[in-house]
ZAGURO-463874 format. One record per residue: x, y, z of N, C-alpha, C, CB in turn. Coordinates in steps of 0.02 Angstrom, whole numbers, plus 32768, in hexadecimal, padded with zeros to 4 digits. Glycine has a CB too. Layout:
% residues N
XYZXYZXYZXYZ ...
***
This chain:
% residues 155
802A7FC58000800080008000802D803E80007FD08000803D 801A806F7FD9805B80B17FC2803280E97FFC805A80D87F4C 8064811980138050812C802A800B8159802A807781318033 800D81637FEA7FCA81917FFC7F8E814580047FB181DA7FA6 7F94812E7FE87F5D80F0800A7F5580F380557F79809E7FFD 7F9380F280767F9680EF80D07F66813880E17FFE80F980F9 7F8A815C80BE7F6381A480DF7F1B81BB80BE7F9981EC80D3 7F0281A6808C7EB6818F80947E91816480B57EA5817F806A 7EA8812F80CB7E9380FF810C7EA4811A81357EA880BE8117 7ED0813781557EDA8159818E7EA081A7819D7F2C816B8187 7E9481BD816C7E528202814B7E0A81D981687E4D820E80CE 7E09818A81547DC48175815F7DC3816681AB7DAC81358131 7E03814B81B07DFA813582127DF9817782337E498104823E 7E2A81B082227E2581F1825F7DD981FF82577E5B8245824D 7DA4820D82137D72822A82117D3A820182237D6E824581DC 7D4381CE822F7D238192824E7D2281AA828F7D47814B8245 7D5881B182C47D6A81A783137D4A8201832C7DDB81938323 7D5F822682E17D4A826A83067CF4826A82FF7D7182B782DA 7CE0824482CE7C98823682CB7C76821A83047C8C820D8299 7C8C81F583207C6781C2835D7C9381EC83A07C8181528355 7CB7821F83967CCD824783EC7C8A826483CC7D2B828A8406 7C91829683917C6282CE838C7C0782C483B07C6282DA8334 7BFB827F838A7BB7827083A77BC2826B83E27B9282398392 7BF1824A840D7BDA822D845A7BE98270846D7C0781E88488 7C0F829A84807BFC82EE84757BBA831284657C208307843F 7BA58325842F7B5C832384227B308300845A7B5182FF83DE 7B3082C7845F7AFE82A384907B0182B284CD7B0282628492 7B4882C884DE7B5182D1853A7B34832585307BBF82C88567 7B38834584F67B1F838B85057AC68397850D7B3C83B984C4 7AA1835984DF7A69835984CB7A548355850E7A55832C849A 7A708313853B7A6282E885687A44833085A27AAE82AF857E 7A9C834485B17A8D839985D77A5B83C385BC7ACE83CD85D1 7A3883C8859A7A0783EA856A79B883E485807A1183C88520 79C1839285887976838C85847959836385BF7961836B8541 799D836885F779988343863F79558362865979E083568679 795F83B78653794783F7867E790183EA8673796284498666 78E783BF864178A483C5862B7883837C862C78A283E885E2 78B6835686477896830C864E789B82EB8610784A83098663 78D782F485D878C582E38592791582CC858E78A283278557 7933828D85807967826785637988828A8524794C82258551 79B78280851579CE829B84C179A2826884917A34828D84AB 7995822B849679798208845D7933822F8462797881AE8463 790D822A849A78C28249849478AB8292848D78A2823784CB 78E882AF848A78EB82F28477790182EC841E7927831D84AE 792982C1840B793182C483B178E982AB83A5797682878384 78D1825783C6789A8270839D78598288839F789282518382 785D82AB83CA781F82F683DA783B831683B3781583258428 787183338393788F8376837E786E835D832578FC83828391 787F83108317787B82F582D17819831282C67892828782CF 77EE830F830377AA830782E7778483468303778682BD82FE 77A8838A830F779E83C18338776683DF830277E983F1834B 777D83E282B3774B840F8296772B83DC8265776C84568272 7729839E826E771E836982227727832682437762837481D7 76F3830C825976E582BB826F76FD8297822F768A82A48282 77338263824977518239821C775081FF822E77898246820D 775381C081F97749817882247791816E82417731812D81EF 77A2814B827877E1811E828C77EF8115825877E080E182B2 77F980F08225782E80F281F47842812881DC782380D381C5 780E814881CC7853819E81A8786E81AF81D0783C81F1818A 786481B68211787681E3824D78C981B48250783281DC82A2 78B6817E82567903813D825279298159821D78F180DB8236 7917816B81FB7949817B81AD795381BD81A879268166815F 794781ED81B7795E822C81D07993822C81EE7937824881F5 7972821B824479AB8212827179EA81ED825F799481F382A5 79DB81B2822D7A0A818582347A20814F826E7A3381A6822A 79EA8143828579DE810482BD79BB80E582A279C2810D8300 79BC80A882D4797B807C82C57941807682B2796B806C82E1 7909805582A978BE807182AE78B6805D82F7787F804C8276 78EB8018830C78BD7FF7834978D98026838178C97F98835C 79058044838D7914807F83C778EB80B683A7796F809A83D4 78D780D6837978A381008379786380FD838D789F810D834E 784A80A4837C77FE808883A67801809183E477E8803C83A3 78408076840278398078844A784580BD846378678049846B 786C80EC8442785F812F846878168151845C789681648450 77F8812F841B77B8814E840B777A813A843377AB814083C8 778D810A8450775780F0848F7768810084A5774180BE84AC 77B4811684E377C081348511778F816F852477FB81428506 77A1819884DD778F81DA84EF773481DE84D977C7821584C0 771E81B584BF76C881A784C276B98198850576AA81648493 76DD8167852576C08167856876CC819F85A176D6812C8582 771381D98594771181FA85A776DF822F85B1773481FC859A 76AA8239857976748283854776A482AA8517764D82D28587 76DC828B8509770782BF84F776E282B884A5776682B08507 76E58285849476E18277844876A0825084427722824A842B 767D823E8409763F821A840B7658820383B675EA8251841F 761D81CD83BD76218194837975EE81B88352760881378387 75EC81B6830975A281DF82E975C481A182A6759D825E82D4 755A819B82887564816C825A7581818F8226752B81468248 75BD8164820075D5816781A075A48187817675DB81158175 759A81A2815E757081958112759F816A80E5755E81E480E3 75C1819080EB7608814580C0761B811880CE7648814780B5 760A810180F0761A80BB811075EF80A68153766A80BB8124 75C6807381427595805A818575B9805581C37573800E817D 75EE802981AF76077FFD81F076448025821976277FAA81D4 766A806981F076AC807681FF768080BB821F76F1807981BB 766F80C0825E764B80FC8280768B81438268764080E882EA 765781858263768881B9827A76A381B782C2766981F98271 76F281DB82C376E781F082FA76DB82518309772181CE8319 76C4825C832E76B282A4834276C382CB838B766B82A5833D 76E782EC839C76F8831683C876B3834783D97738833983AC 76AE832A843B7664834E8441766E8391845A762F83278475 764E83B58477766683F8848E769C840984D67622841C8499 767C83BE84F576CB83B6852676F583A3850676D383858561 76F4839C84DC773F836D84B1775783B084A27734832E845A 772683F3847F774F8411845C775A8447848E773984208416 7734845284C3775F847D850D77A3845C852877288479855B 77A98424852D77EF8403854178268425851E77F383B3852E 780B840B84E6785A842B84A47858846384B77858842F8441 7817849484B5782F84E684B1784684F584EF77F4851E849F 784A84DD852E786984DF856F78B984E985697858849C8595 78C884A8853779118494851A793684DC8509790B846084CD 7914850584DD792D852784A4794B855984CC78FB853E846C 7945859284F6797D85AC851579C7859D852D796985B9853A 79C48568854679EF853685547A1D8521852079CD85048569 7A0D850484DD7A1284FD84987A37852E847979D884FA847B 7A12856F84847A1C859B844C7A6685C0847E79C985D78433 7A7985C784D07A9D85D284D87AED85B284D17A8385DE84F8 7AD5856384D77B0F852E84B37B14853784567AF184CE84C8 7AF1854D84367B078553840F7B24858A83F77AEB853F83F9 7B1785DC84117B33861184167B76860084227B1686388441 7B8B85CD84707BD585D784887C0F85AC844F7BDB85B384E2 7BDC858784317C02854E84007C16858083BE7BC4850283E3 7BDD85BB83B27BFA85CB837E7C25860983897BCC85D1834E 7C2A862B83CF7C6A865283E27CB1862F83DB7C648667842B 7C9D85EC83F07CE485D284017D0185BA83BE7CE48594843B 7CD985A6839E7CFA859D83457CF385D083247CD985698311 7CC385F783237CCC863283027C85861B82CB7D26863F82DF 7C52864B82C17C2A864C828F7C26860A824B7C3C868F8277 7C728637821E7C5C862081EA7C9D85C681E27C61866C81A9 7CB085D4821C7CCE858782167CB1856682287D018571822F 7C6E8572825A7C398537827C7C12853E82407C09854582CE 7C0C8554820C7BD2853881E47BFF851A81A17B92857B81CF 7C3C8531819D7C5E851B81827C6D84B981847C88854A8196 7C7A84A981BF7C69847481F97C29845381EC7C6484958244 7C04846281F67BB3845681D97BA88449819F7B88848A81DD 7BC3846B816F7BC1845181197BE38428810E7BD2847A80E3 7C32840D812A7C5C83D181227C4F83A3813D7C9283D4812F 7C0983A281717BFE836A819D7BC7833581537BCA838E81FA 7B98836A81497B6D837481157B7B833E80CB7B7883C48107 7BAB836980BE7BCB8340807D7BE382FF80AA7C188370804D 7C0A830180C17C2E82A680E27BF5828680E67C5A829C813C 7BC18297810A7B7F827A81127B69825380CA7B4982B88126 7B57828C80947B3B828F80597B5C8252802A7B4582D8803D 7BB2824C80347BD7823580077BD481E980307C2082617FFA 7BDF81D6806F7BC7819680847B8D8178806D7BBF819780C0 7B5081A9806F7B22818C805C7B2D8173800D7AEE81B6806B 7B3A819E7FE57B2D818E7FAC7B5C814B7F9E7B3781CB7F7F 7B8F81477FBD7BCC810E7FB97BA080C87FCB7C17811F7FFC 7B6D80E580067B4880AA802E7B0C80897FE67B1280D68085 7AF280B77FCC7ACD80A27FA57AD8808F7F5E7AA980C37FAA 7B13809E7F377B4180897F0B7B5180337F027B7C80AE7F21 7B54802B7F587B907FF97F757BBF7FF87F6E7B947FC97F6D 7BD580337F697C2880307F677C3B80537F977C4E804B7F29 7C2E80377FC37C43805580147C8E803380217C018034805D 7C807FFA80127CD07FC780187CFC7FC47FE17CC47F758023 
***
């Protein structure tokens, strides 16, 4: 293997390892986020996924990029909470919407001060246009996996 071979495998493992700090980061911030209001980071993404537009567990899974079956079970979680409620498909009998009820959508808006001040300090500390800068390279890596994923030429 020549070197630039090593240092493109070495490109996929660093952006790999900074990918999985970055989320468990993300999650410990969400986690602090949505303690204050009785709401987990998973049951806060998916309240946040069905805030203005009831979607079934599966889209909500493919958005996020999780499961469907950890989205069912947070989606009952938070039904049995009042946070969220089931409403029938027109598009589909059997795959219920899910819907964020008006406690669901007071929880989140509880969040958003809290939110909007972590994201203010995130974008002092990088600076404006490198955090969105950051945001568009996350974007594309995202975009270009996928398309690799659906190609099959991931390997």
């Amino acid at each position: 293997m020549s070197t630039t071979e090593n240092s493109v495998r070495q490109l996929l493992g660093d952006a790999a390892l900074a990918s999985f700090r970055l989320n468990g980061q993300f999650l410990d911030l969400a986690e602090t986020l949505a303690r204050p209001v009785g709401l987990t980071a998973a049951r806060w993404q998916v309240l946040g996924a069905v805030l203005t537009t009831p979607l079934p567990v599966a889209a909500i899974a493919r958005e996020m990029g999780i499961t469907r079956q950890s989205v069912q079970r947070t989606a009952d979680l938070l039904v049995g909470q009042g946070l969220a409620e089931y409403r029938p498909n027109p598009a589909h009998r059997r795959a219920k919407l899910v819907a964020a009820t008006p406690a669901g959508q007071d929880a989140v808006a509880k969040i958003t001060p809290a939110h909007e001040t972590a994201a203010r300090r995130l974008c002092d500390e990088m600076g404006g246009d490198e955090f969105e800068g950051a945001v568009a390279a996350l974007r594309r890596l995202s975009s270009a996996l996928e398309r690799l994923d659906e190609s099959g030429e991931r390997t």
